[in-house]
C-alpha positions in Angstrom: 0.0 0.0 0.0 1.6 3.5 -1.0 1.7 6.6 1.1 -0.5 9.2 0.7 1.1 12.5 1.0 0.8 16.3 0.2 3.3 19.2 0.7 2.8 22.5 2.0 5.8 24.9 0.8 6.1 28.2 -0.9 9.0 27.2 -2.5 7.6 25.7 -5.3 11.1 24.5 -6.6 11.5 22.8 -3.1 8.0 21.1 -3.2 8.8 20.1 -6.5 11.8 18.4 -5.9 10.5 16.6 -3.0 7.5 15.2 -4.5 9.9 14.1 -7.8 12.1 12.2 -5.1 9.5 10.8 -3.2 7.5 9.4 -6.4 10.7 7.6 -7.7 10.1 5.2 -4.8 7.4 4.3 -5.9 5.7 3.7 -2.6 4.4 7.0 -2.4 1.4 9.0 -4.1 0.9 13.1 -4.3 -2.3 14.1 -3.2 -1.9 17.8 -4.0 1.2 20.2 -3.3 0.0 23.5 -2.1 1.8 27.0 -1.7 0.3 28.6 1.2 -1.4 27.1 4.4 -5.2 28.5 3.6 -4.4 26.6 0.3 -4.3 23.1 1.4 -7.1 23.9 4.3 -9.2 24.4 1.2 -8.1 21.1 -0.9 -8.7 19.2 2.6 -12.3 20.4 3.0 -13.7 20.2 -0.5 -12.0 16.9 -1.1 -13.0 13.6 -0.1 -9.9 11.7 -0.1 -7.5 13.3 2.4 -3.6 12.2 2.7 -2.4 10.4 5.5 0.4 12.1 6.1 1.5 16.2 5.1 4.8 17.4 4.8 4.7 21.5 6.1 7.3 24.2 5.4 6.6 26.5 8.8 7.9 29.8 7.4 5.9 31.1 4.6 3.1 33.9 4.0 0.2 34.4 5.7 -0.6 31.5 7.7 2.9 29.9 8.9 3.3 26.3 8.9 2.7 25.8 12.7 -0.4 27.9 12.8 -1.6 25.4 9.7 -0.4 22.8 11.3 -3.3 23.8 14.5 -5.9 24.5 12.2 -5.6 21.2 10.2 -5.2 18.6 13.5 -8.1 20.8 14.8 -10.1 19.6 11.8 -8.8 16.2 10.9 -6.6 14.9 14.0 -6.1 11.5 11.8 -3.7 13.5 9.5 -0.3 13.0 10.1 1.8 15.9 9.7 5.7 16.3 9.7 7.6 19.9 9.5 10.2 20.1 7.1 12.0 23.1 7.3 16.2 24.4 7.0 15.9 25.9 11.0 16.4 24.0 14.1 15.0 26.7 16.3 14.0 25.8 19.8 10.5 28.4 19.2 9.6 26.2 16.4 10.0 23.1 17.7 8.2 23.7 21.1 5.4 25.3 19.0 5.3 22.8 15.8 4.7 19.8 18.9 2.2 22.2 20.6 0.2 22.3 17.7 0.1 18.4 17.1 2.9 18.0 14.8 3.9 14.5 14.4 7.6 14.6 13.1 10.3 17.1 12.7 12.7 17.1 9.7 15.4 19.0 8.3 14.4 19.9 4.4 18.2 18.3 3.4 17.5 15.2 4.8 18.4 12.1 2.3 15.3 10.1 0.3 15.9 6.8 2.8 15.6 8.9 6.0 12.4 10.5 4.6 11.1 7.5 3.5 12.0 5.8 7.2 10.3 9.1 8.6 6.8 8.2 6.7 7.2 4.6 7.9 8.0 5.8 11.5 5.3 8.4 11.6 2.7 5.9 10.2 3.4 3.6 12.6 3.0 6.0 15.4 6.6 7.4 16.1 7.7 10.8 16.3 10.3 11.1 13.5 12.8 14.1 14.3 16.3 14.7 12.6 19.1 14.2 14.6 19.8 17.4 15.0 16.0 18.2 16.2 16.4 15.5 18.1 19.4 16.3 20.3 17.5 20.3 20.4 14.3 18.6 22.1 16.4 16.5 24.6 17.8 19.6 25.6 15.0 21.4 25.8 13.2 18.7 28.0 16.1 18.4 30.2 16.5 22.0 30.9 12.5 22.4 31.2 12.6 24.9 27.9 9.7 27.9 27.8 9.9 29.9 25.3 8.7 33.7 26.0 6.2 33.9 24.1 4.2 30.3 22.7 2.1 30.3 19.5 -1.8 30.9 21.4 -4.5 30.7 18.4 -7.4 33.4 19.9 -9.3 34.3 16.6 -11.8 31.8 17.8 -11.8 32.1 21.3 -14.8 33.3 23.4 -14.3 36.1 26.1 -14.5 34.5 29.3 -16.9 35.4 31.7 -16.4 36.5 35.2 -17.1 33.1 36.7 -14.9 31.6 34.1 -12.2 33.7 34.7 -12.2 33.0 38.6 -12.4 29.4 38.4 -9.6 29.2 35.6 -7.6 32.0 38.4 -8.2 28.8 41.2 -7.1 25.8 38.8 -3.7 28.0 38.1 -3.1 27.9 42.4 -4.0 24.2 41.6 -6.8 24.0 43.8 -9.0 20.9 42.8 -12.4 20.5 41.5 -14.0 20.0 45.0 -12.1 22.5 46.7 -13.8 25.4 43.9 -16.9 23.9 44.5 -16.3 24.6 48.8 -15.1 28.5 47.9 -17.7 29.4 45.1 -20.6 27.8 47.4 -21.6 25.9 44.1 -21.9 21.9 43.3 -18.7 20.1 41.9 -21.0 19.4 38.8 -21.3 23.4 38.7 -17.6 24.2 38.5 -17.5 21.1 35.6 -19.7 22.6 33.3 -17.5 26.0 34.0 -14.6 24.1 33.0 -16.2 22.5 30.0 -17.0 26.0 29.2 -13.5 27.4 29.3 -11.5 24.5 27.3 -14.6 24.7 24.6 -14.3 28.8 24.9 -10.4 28.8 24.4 -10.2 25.6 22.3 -7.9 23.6 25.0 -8.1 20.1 25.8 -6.3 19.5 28.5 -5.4 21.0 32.2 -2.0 20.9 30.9 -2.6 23.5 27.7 -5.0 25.5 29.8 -2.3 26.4 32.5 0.0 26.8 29.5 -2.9 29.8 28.4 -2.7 31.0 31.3 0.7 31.4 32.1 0.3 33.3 29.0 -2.3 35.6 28.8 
């Protein structure tokens, strides 16, 4: 069974020359090869065949590869997506993984070791170059934060006062029950508040919500 892949990259000679590599393998098939993020958003939703796996530039116009990257696990979290790009900066690799990348790659990386990354990625691994590699060992060692993380808010909902205290209480770490005793309201109360707020702020876990906050 051959891969199904696309490319996001506004190098068009770059995109070109990987989809000419990868097709000589013949274990591969192009879906579409798109130049800008809001590009292959569109092929994905009018389409109903979607690859398994994309291969994303980060740096180009508009909508930057990590910020696609967000939109399109938003949409289709099956997708497999790997970030190809020539930088092995620590921003972009705390933010590509914070938007649900699934792999890491250098764009000069040889055909075998791409063609290992589909395998691995497919097969639920996390294919980084070595480089990228070594960079995210470091950064998990040293407990890495950059200043300022990628936060998508067009979507998100103001919070509302209630909200806004109860998310305040989660960030002392104060428990579900122990809001409930301070608000004077049920546990089942401060639940649907909390539904509220990851819905509101598109966040699905504590983890990412104290990340927001940290933030904001």
């Amino acid at each position: 069974m051959k891969y199904q892949v696309a490319i996001v990259d506004d190098n068009d000679r770059i995109s070109a020359q990987i989809a000419e590599n990868l097709l000589m393998t013949d274990e591969v098939d192009i879906l579409f090869i798109a130049d800008r993020g809001k590009e292959a958003l569109e092929w994905l939703k009018r389409s109903r065949t979607h690859p398994q796996i994309i291969l994303m530039d980060i740096e180009m116009p508009g909508m930057n590869g990590i910020e696609t990257t967000f939109k399109i696990k938003d949409l289709y979290s099956n997708i497999r997506i790997i970030m190809l790009t020539v930088f092995d900066n620590e921003v972009n690799i705390f933010n590509a993984i914070k938007s649900g990348a699934s792999g890491y790659l250098l764009k000069d990386e040889t055909l075998p070791r791409m063609m290992d990354a589909l395998k691995d990625v497919m097969d639920g691994g996390i294919p980084m170059s070595p480089p990228i590699a070594r960079k995210a060992m470091e950064m998990m060692v040293t407990g890495y934060k950059p200043e300022r993380q990628i936060m998508y808010t067009e979507k998100q909902e103001e919070l509302t006062k209630r909200e806004l205290e109860i998310l305040e209480m989660m960030a002392e770490g104060q428990n579900l029950q122990q809001i409930a005793g301070v608000l004077f309201i049920s546990p089942f109360t401060v639940k649907k508040h909390i539904e509220n707020i990851y819905s509101k702020l598109h966040i699905k876990s504590r983890v990412e919500l104290l990340l927001w906050y940290q933030q904001a």
